[in-house]
N, C-alpha and C positions, 0 to 999 in steps of 0.2 A: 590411426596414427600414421603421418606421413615417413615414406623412407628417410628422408631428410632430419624430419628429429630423429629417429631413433639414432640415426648415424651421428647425430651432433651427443647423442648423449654416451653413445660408445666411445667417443672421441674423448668425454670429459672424463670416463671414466679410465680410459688406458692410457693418458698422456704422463698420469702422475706416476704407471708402475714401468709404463715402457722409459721413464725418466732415473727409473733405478728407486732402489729402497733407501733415504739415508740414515743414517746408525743414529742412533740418538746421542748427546752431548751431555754426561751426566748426568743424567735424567730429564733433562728438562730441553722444552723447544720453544725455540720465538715464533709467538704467536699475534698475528697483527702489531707485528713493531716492536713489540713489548716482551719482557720474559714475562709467561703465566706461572701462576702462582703452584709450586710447586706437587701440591696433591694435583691438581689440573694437569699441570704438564706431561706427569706420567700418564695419559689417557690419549696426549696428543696423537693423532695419525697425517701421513702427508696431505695435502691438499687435494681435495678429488675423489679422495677412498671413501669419506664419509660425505654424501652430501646429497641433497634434495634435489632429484632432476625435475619434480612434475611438482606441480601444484596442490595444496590438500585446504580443499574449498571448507568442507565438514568443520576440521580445525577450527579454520579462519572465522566462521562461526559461532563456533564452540566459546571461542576467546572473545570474541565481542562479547558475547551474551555473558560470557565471566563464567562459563561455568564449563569444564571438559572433563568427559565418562573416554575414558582407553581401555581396551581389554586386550592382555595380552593373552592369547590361545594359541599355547605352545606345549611342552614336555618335560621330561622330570632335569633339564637344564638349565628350565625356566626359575629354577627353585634351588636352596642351597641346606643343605643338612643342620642337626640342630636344633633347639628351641628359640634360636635369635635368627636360626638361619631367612627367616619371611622376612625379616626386616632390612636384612643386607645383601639380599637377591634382588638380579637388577629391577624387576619391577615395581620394588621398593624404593631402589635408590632414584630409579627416572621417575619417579611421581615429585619424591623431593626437589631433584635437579630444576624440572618444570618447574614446579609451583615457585621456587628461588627464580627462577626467567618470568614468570609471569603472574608479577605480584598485583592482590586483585582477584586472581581467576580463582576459582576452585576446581582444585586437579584431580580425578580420582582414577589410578589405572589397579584395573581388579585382574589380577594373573587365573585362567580357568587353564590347570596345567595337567596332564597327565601322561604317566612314563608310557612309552613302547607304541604311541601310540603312529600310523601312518598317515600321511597327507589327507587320503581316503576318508578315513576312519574321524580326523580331526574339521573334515568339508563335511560331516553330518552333526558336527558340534555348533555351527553357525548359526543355523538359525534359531537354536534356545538359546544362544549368547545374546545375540541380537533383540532374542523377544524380551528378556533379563531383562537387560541392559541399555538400549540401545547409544552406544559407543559413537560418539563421533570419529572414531579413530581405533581400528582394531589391528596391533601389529602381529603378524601368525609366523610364527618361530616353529621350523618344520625341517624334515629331510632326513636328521640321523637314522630311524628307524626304519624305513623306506631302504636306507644305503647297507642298515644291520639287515633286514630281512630281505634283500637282494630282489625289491622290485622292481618291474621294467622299467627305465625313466621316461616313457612314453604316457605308461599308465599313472607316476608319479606328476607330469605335464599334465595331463589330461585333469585331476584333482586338484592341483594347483588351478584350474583356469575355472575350473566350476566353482573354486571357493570364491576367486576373486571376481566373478559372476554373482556367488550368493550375496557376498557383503557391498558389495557396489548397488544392487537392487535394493539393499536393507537398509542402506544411505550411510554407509561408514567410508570413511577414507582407508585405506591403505598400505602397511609398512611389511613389504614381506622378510622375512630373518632367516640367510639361511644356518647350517649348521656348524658347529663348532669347529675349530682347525686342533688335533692332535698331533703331533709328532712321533708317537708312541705306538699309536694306532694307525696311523694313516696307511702304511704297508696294508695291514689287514682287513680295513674296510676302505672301499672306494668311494671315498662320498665326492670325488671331485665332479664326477657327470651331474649328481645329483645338484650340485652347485650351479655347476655350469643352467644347466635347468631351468632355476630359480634366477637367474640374470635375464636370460632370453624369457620365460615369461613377464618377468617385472617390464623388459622394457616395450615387448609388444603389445602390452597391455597398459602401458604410462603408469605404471606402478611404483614406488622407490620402493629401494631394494636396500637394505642393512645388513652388508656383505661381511658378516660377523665373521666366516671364514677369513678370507683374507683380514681383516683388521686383526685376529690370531696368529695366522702365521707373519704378520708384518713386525708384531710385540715380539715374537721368538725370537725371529730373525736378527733385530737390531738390537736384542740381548731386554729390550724393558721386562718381560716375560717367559723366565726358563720354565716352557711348559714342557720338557723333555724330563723336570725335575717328578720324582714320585714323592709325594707326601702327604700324611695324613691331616694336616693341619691348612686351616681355613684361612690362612692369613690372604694369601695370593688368589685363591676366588674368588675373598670378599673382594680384593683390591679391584680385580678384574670384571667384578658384579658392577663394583662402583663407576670403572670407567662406562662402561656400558649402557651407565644408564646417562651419564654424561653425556656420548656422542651421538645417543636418542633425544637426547633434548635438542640437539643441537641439529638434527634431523629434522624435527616437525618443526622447530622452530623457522626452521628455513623455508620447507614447505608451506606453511602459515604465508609467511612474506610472499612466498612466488607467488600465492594466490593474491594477499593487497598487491602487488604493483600490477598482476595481469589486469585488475578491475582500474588502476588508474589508468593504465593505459587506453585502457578501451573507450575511457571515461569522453 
């Protein structure tokens, strides 16, 4: 990967936060000209925060052929409490989301989730996912644990770059995810290196990166999401499960396309 991309994609990414955060407008944001539709809107993030720098060939594939395997391999985040809770954790809701974007296909994204688990420990789960499954798109939702058990973020790099070694060999695209933003917590666990981490591999690696962090504290920030709130009710997770699966659709989907136009172009 040349210096030059990567700096164009650093560029795309910091132009919208060093532009400032702006507040939201009663819930809701114009989107493409338009007010979106109101459960939508609360989901919205600025322009640049979420969005596909590289191409995802697999996808673009997947979607021709009409049929797309995702597996999300991730941790006990990945999932949401409850006897309903599988169905309204996001990688419930982003299978929906998709298959509503891409009528026609058949969508199936299978969550292989498990709590406390580290980068390490989740880069020896790849290749029976892969043998499973084989995924055109596998997004690996990772780091908290890593930042709870206070691994080096060298050795937490180092696991990161083998994973995305094993799945790129195994012919899957990928969406790396890092960890959640708390307010609550943040003082007492450092997960910001461990973030930071997961940016610089994604981009030296042309990886897209689903900077779940920041898209968390941007919802705080501008009030969409008082996650400073303590409660025992599901209402605000689900809501937060469902954006999520939202701005993942809206991820590959973009990926998808960078892959058709790179081939027209070439054409």
């Amino acid at each position: 990967m040349t210096g030059a991309v990567v700096a164009r994609a650093v560029l795309r990414r910091a132009l919208p936060v060093l532009a400032g955060l702006l507040p939201a407008l009663a819930g809701l944001w114009l989107v493409g000209g338009a007010w979106a539709e109101p459960e939508a809107a609360l989901c919205q993030v600025p322009d640049g925060l979420v969005q596909a720098d590289f191409p995802m060939p697999r996808v673009a594939e997947a979607i021709a052929a009409k049929r797309l395997d995702i597996a999300v391999l991730g941790s006990a985040s990945s999932a949401l409490a409850g006897p309903a809770g599988s169905g309204k954790s996001y990688p419930a809701r982003f299978e929906a989301a998709l298959a509503a974007e891409l009528p026609g296909v058949t969508v199936r994204v299978t969550p292989y989730a498990k709590a406390r688990q580290s980068a390490a420990e989740m880069e020896r789960e790849i290749a029976p996912v892969l043998a499973a499954q084989k995924p055109a798109l596998v997004i690996w939702q990772t780091g908290t644990a890593d930042a709870i058990r206070g691994i080096d973020p060298e050795d937490f790099r180092t696991a990161l770059e083998d994973g995305v070694a094993s799945l790129r060999a195994g012919g899957a695209d990928i969406v790396l995810m890092n960890m959640q933003f708390s307010p609550r917590t943040e003082s007492m666990i450092a997960v910001s290196a461990y973030a930071d981490v997961m940016r610089f591999v994604a981009l030296q690696h042309a990886v897209n990166l689903f900077d779940r962090f920041a898209v968390m504290k941007h919802w705080n920030e501008t009030g969409v999401f008082d996650l400073n709130a303590a409660t025992k009710k599901m209402d605000m997770a689900e809501r937060v499960h469902d954006c999520f699966g939202r701005l993942l659709t809206r991820l590959v989907t973009e990926g998808a396309a960078l892959t058709t136009q790179g081939e027209k172009t070439n054409d």
